[in-house]
C-alpha positions, 0 to 999 in steps of 0.5 A: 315134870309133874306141872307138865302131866298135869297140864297136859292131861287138863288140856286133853279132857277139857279141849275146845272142840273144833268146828261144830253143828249149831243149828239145824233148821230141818223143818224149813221156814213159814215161806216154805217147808223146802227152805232148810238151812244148817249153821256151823261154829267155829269156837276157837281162837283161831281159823279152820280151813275147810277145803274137802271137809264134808256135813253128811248124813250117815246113809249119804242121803244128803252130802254137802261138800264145804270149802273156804275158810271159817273165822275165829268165833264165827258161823258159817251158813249152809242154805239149801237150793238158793239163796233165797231160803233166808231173805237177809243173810247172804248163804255161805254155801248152797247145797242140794238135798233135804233132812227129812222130818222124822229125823237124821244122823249128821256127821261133820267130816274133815279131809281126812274122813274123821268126825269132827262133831256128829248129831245122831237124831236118827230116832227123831229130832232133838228139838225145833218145831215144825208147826212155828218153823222154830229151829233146833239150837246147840246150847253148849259148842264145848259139849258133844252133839248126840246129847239130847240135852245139849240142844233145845228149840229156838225162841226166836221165830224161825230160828237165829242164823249166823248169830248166838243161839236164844237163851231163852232153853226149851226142853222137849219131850224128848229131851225130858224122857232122857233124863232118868226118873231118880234124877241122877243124870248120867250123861257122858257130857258132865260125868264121863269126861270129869272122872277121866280127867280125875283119873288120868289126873291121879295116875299122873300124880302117882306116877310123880310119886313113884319117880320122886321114891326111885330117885330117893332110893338111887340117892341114897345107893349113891351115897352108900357106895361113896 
């Protein structure tokens, strides 16, 4: 019982997030400003259909319908108007609508309207810079999207759609403001979510505890009575 509780609780806090936000090219390219594109991730072992899933912003100003199937450990490329907006890579999905450039809050929508993963940039981008046409890359896909510190600009020119994001890590302005001056970083990401775990994980044991004392206190009425 106790191994059980245990495991369940590790798995809850420490789950593989489902499909995710990779990277964003909200400033376009050097060929044009219009040419942006969006990639999405799938990180699990398994695939994920996508039918009536939708990447939108929260004021709907941009609404992008997805459909098929997205493979294990595999990207998923969104180019808007054509398919000329990256010359070599063939789209995945062609959508209509622009990101504007002061910043947006993406959702990433299933069938049934639930977020799946979500980057609110409403007050400005993260990353990605518009003067190298850079894009804005997602550095851990287990971590939430609103973090700022879990995106950085690309050291790739023009970004790298439909494989692994640079390593090199860029930290902007933005980013660097986020953080506190003592020093002591607080963010839901590292903090939050191990002190749940740590204290689901003391509940579950103490629980065990509490089960282990009444079983031995029915014993021992057991074998009075006898």
């Amino acid at each position: 019982m106790e191994k059980v509780l245990i495991i369940f609780l590790l798995f809850f806090a420490f789950r593989v997030q489902a499909v995710v936000i990779n990277e964003i090219a909200w400033m376009g390219t050097e060929a044009s400003y219009n040419d942006e594109w969006i990639e999405l991730y799938n990180p699990l072992e398994s695939p994920v259909l996508l039918n009536g899933w939708t990447l939108e912003t929260k004021d709907q100003g941009l609404m992008i319908n997805l459909k098929g199937t997205i493979s294990p450990k595999s990207y998923l490329l969104l180019e808007r108007t054509d398919d000329t907006t990256l010359l070599d890579i063939t789209a995945d999905i062609i959508y209509k609508g622009g990101l504007n450039n002061q910043g947006e809050h993406l959702l990433l929508l299933n069938n049934n309207r639930k977020t799946i993963d979500e980057v609110d940039c409403s007050l400005g981008w993260f990353a990605g810079r518009n003067e190298t046409k850079k894009s804005m890359e997602r550095i851990d896909t287990g971590l939430r999207g609103s973090d700022p510190l879990n995106w950085k600009t690309s050291s790739e020119k023009e970004g790298t759609p439909r494989i692994q994001n640079s390593e090199e890590k860029e930290i902007s302005e933005k980013q660097i403001a986020s953080i506190p001056q003592d020093g002591n970083y607080s963010s839901f990401s590292f903090v939050l979510i191990p002190g749940i775990a740590l204290s689901l994980f003391s509940s579950a044991l103490a629980m065990s505890f509490l089960l282990k004392v009444k079983q031995k206190k029915n014993s021992i009425k057991d074998n009075t009575k006898i």
